[in-house]
C-alpha positions in Angstrom: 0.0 0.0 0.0 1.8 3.1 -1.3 2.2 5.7 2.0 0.0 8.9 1.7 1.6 12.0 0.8 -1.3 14.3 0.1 -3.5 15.4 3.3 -6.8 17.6 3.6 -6.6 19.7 6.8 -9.8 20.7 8.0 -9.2 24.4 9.8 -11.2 26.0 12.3 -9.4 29.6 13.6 -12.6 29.6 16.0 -12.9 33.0 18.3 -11.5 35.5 19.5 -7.5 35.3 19.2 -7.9 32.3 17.2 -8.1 33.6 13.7 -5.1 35.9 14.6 -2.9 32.7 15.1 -4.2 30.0 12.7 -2.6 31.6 9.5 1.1 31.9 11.1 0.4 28.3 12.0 -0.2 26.9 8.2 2.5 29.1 7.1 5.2 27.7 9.2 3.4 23.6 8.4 3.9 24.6 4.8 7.6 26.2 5.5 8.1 23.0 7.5 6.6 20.1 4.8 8.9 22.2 2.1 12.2 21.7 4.3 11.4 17.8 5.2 10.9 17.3 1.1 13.7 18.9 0.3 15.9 16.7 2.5 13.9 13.3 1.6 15.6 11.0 -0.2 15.1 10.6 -4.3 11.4 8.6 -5.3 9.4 9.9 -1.9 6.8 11.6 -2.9 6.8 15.1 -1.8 4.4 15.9 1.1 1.9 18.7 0.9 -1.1 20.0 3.0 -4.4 21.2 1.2 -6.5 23.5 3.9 -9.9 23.8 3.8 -11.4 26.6 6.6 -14.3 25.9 8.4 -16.6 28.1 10.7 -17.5 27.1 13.8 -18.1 28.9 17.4 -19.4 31.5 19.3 -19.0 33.8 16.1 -20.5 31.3 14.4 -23.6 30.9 17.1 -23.6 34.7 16.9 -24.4 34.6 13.0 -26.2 32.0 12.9 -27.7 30.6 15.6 -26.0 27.0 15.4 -22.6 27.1 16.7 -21.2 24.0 15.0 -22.8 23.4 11.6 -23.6 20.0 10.3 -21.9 20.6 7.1 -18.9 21.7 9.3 -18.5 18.5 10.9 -19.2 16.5 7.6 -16.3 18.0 6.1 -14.2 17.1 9.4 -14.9 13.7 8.9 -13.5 13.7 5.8 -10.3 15.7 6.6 -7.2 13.6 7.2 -6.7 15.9 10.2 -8.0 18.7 12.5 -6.6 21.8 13.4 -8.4 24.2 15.6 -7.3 27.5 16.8 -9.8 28.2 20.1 -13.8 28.4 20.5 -15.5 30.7 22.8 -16.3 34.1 24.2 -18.1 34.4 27.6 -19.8 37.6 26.2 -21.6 35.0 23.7 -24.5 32.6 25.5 -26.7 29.6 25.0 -30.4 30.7 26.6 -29.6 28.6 29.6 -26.5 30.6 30.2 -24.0 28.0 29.9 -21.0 29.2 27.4 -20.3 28.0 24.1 -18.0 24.7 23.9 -18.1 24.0 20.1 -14.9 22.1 20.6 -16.0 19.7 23.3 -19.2 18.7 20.7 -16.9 18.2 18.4 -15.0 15.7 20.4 -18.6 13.7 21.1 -19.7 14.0 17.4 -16.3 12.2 16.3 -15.8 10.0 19.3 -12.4 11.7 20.2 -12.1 9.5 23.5 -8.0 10.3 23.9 -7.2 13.7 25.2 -3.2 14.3 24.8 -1.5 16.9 26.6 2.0 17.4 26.4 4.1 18.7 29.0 7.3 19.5 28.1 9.7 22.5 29.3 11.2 24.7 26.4 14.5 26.0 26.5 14.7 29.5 27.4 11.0 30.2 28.5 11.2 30.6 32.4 9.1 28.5 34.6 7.3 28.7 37.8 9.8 25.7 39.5 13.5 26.3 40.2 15.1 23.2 40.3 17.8 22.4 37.6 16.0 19.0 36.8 13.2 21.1 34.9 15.0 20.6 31.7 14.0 16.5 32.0 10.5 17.2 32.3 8.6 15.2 28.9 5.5 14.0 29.9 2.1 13.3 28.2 -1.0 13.3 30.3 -3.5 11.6 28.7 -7.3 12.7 29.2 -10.5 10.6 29.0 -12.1 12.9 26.7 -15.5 11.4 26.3 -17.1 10.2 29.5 -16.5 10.8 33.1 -18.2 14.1 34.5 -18.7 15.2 31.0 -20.4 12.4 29.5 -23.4 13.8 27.6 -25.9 10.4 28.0 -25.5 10.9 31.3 -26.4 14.7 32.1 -26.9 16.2 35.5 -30.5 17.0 37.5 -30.8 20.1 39.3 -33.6 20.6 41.5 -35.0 22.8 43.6 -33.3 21.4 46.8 -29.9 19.8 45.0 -28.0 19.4 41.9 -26.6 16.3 41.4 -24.2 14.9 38.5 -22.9 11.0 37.4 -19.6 10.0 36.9 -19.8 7.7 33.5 -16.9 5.2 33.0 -17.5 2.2 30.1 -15.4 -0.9 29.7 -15.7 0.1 25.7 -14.0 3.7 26.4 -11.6 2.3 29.0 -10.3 -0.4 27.2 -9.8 2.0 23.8 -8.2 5.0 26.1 -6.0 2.4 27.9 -4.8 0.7 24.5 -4.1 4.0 23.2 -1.9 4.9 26.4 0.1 2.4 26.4 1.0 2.3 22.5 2.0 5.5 23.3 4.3 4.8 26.1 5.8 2.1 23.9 6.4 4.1 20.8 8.0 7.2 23.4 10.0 4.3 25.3 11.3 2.3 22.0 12.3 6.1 20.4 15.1 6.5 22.6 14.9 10.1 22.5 14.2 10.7 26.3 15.0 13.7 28.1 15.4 11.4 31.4 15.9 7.6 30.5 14.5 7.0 34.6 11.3 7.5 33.6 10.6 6.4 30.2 8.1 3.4 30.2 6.3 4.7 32.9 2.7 4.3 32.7 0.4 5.8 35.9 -3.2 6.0 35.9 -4.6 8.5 37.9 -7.9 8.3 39.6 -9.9 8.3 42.8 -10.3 4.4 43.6 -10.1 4.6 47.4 -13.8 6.4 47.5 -15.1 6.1 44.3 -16.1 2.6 42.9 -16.5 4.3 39.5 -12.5 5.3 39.6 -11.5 1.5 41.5 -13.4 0.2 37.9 -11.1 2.6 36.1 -7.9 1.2 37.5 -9.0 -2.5 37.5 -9.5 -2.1 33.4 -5.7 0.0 33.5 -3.9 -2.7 35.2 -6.2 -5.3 32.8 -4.4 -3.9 29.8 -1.1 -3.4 31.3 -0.6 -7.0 31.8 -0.3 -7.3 27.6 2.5 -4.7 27.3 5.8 -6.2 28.6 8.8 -3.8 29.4 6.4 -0.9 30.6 6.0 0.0 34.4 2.4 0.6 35.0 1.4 2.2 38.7 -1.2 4.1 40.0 -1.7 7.6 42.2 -5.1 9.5 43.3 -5.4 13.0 42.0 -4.8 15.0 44.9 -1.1 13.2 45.5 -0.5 13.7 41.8 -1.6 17.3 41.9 1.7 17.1 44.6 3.8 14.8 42.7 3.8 17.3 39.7 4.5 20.1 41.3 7.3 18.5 43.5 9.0 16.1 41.0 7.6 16.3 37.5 10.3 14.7 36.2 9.5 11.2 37.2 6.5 10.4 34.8 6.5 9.7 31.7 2.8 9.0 30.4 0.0 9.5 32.8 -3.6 8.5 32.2 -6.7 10.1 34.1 -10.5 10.8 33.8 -12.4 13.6 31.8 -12.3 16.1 34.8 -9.4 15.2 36.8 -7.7 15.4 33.1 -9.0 18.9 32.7 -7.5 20.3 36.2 -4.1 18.4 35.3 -3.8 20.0 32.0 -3.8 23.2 33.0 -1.4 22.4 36.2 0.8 21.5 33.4 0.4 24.1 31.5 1.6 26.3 34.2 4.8 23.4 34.6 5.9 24.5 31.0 5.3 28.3 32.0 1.9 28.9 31.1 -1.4 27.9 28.2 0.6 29.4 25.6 3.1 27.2 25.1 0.7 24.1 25.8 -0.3 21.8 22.9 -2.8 19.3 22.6 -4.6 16.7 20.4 -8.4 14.6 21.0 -7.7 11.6 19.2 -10.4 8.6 18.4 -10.5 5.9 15.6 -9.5 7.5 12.5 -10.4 11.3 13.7 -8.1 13.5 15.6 -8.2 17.1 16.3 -5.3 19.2 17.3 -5.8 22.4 19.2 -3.5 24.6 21.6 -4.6 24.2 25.7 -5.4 27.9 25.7 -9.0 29.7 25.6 -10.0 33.0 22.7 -8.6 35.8 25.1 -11.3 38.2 24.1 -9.2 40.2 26.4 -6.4 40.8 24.2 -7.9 39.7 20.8 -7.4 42.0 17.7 -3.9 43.6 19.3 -1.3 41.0 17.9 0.2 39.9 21.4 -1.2 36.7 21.9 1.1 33.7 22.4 1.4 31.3 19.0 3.5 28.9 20.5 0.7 26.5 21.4 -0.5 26.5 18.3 2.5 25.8 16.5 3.3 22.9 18.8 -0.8 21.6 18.3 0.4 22.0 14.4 3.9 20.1 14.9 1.7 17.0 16.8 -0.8 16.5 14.1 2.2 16.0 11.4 3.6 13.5 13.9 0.0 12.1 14.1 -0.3 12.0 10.4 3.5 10.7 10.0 2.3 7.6 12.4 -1.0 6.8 10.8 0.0 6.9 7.6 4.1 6.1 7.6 5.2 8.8 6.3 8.5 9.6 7.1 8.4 13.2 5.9 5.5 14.2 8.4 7.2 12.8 10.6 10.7 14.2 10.0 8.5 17.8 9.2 6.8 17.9 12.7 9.6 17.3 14.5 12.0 19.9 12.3 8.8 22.5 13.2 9.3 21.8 17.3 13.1 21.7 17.0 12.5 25.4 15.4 10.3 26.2 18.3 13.1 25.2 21.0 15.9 27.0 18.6 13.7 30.1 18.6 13.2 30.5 22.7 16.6 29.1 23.4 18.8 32.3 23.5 15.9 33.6 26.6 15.4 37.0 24.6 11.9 36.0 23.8 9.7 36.9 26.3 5.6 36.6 25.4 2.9 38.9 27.1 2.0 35.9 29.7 5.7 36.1 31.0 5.9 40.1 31.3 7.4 40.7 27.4 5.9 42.4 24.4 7.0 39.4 21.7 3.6 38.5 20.0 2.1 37.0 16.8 4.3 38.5 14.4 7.6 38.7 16.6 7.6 34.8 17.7 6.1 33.3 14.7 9.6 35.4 12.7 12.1 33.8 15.3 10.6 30.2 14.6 10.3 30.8 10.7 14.0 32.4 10.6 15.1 29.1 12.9 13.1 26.3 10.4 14.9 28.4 8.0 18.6 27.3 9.4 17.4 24.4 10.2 
């Protein structure tokens, strides 16, 4: 079966500071897929990326009343990939109050049950820990992204006298999410390309199990699958010791596994670990879909003024030509998404970068230039 070499990207730029980064982001993929072709070996066939925008949002809900059209996620499911910028704006309401999350539908309507959320410290961006072992921290939490307190066949009651919600965990979602986690580990482990060798292998599910019979189901499916993946370590924590553990020693884990909301409050923990949401890359991966979005929210705040933080976006952009280097064995995606986060690290590295979250004036324009002019010495 000859490899793929020609991908439709499905782009949504979203809200607020979303459309300001989503066309620096194709520009460096294409900058990035021209350099990997250009160093491929004679008879590959050149790699290329065909973009096709979509609308969807609290714009979108604005305009039209529907804030992710049917004949938007129609033409998602036909992509090869998804790239979304951010969805959002509190200012911009469903009747019942509750804000627009375009995205999380979007992870229901295409059964995106893996949530993956790297953590990984960048040279020369300062971070909230001083220890000298920050430079080892590479680690991927990985969030049920489906079920668990967010699990739409199972909404919430609310009453006059209480509110109540359910916890959902399946065997079917379990067993997928846990298979996923630990082909990950694998692949990370069998790479080589660690930033500390002590940890690689490492696979720790995080839940609740000592109150919740939900989250001792949880673990009994993770230790279930571990027992077919020789030459991983698989162990367990509950989320208020790993909410220490990650402050105190983030450098110990290597992939870490939780539930929908636990996931959500560790994402952003490690988020602040790498030295804040803009630098903080993610992907929602099912069965044949995947969409790959930056951690951060729109910022209405700041939107239209050019300061926002591109970082995340490039590195959500760098995963999903990994993602589509895996699926599909192609080498040049592969060798293209890595040449694109090698140009992000080359770019911070000298410290003279400084973004609006970390008290500097370097926005859009000024960091998308340093990692351009860096993929360009690459």
């Amino acid at each position: 079966m000859p490899t793929a070499s020609d991908f439709t990207i499905a782009v949504f730029a979203g809200d607020g500071i979303g459309h300001e980064i989503t066309e620096p982001a194709l520009k460096l993929l294409d900058q990035a897929c021209n350099k990997a072709n250009s160093t491929a070996g004679t008879g590959v066939a050149p790699l290329s990326l065909q973009y096709v925008a979509l609308e969807a949002g609290a714009e979108t809900y604005q305009k039209t009343g529907t804030a992710l059209p049917d004949e938007a996620v129609a033409a998602a499911r036909e992509a090869d990939a998804i790239l979304l910028a951010c969805m959002g704006d509190p200012a911009i309401r469903y009747p019942d109050g509750t804000e627009i999350v375009a995205q999380i539908e979007l992870r229901f309507r295409l059964g995106l049950y893996a949530g993956l959320r790297p953590v990984r410290t960048i040279p020369g961006v300062p971070v909230p820990l001083a220890d000298p072992r920050m430079d080892k921290v590479d680690f991927v939490l990985v969030r049920e992204s489906i079920e668990g307190l967010f699990a739409p066949s199972h909404p919430g009651t609310v009453s006059e006298a209480q509110a109540t919600e359910t916890l959902c965990i399946t065997r079917e979602v379990s067993e997928k999410l846990f298979h996923s986690v630990f082909e990950l580990a694998s692949n990370r482990h069998a790479s080589g390309n660690r930033r500390n060798p002590q940890s690689s292998g490492r696979v720790t599910c995080i839940d609740k199990a000592n109150v919740f019979p939900a989250f001792a189901f949880f673990r009994e499916l993770f230790y279930d699958t571990a027992q077919r993946y020789e030459g991983l370590r698989a162990d367990h924590a509950y989320v208020d010791a790993m909410a220490m553990h990650l402050v105190n020693r983030p450098w110990d884990f290597d992939v870490l596994v939780t539930e929908n909301m636990f996931g959500d409050i560790l994402s952003d923990l490690g988020a602040a670990i790498m030295g804040g949401m803009g630098y903080a890359p993610s992907a929602d991966i099912g069965n044949g879909h995947a969409v790959f979005q930056p951690c951060h929210g729109t910022a209405p705040d700041i939107a239209g003024q050019g300061i926002a933080n591109p970082t995340a976006m490039i590195l959500s952009a760098a995963m999903m030509l990994e993602w589509l280097g895996q699926q599909h064995e192609n080498s040049v995606a592969t060798t293209a998404g890595q040449l694109l986060v090698d140009a992000v690290d080359a770019a911070f590295a000298p410290g003279d970068l400084r973004t609006c979250e970390l008290g500097g004036d370097a926005g859009v324009a000024s960091v998308t230039a340093a990692v351009e002019k860096a993929l360009a010495a690459a």
